[in-house]
C-alpha positions in Angstrom: 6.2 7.0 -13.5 5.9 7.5 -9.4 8.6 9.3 -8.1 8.8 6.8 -5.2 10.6 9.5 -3.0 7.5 10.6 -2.5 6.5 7.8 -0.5 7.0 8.1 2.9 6.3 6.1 5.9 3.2 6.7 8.0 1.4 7.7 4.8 -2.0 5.8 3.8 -2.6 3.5 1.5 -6.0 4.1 -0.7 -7.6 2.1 -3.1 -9.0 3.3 -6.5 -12.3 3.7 -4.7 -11.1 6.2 -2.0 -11.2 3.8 1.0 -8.0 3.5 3.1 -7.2 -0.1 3.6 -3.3 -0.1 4.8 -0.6 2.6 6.0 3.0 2.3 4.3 5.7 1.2 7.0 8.4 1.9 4.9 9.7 1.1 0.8 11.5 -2.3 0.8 14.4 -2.3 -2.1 13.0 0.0 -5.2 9.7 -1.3 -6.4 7.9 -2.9 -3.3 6.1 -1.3 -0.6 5.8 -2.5 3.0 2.8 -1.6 4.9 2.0 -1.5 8.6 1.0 -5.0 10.1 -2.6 -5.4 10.4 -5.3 -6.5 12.9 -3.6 -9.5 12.7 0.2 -8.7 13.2 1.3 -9.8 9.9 2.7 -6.8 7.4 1.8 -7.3 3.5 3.7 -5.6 0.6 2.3 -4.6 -2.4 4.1 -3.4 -5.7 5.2 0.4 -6.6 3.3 -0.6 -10.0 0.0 -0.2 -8.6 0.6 3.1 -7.3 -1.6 5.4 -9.6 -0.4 8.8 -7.6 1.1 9.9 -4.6 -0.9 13.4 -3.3 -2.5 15.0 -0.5 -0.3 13.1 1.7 -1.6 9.3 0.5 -0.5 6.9 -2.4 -3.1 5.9 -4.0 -3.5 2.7 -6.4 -5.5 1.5 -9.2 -7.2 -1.3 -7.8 -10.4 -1.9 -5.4 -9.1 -2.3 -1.5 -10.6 -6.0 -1.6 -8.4 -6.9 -4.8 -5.6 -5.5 -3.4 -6.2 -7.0 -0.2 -6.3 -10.3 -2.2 -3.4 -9.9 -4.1 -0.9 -8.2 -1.8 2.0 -10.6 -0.6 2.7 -11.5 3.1 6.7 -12.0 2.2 8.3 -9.7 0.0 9.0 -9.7 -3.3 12.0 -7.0 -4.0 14.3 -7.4 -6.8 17.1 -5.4 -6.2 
C-alpha cells in the first residue's frame, strides 16, 4: 500500500513507461489525486490505486501515459 503522505504537490506524475505526462496539484479526499491543469486549463484526477511507488521525488503508476491520459476523470471522484 502507498503511503500517500508521500505525495506531495509539485511532484510529477510518470507512467509505467518512464514518461512524465502530469504534475500532482494537490491529494483531493484520501484516494484521488488532482493534477496540475493542462495545456488546456482543465485539471484531471486520477486514482491513488494506480500509484505503483512514490520515489526519487515522482509517483509513478502502472499504466502507459496514453491509458492514463484516457482514463483519468475531469471531475473528481473522492469518497470520503
Amino acid at each position: 500500500m502507498i503511503n500517500t503522505a508521500q505525495i506531495k504537490p509539485g511532484m510529477p506524475v510518470v507512467c509505467s513507461e518512464d514518461g512524465q505526462f502530469a504534475i500532482v496539484d494537490h491529494l483531493e479526499g484520501r484516494d484521488t489525486i488532482k493534477l496540475k491543469k493542462d495545456n488546456t486549463g482543465q485539471h484531471h484526477y486520477i486514482p491513488v490505486s494506480w500509484v505503483q511507488s512514490v520515489d526519487g521525488g515522482k509517483v509513478k503508476i502502472n499504466r502507459p501515459g496514453d491509458q492514463a491520459m484516457k482514463e483519468w476523470s475531469s471531475v473528481p471522484t473522492t469518497n470520503h
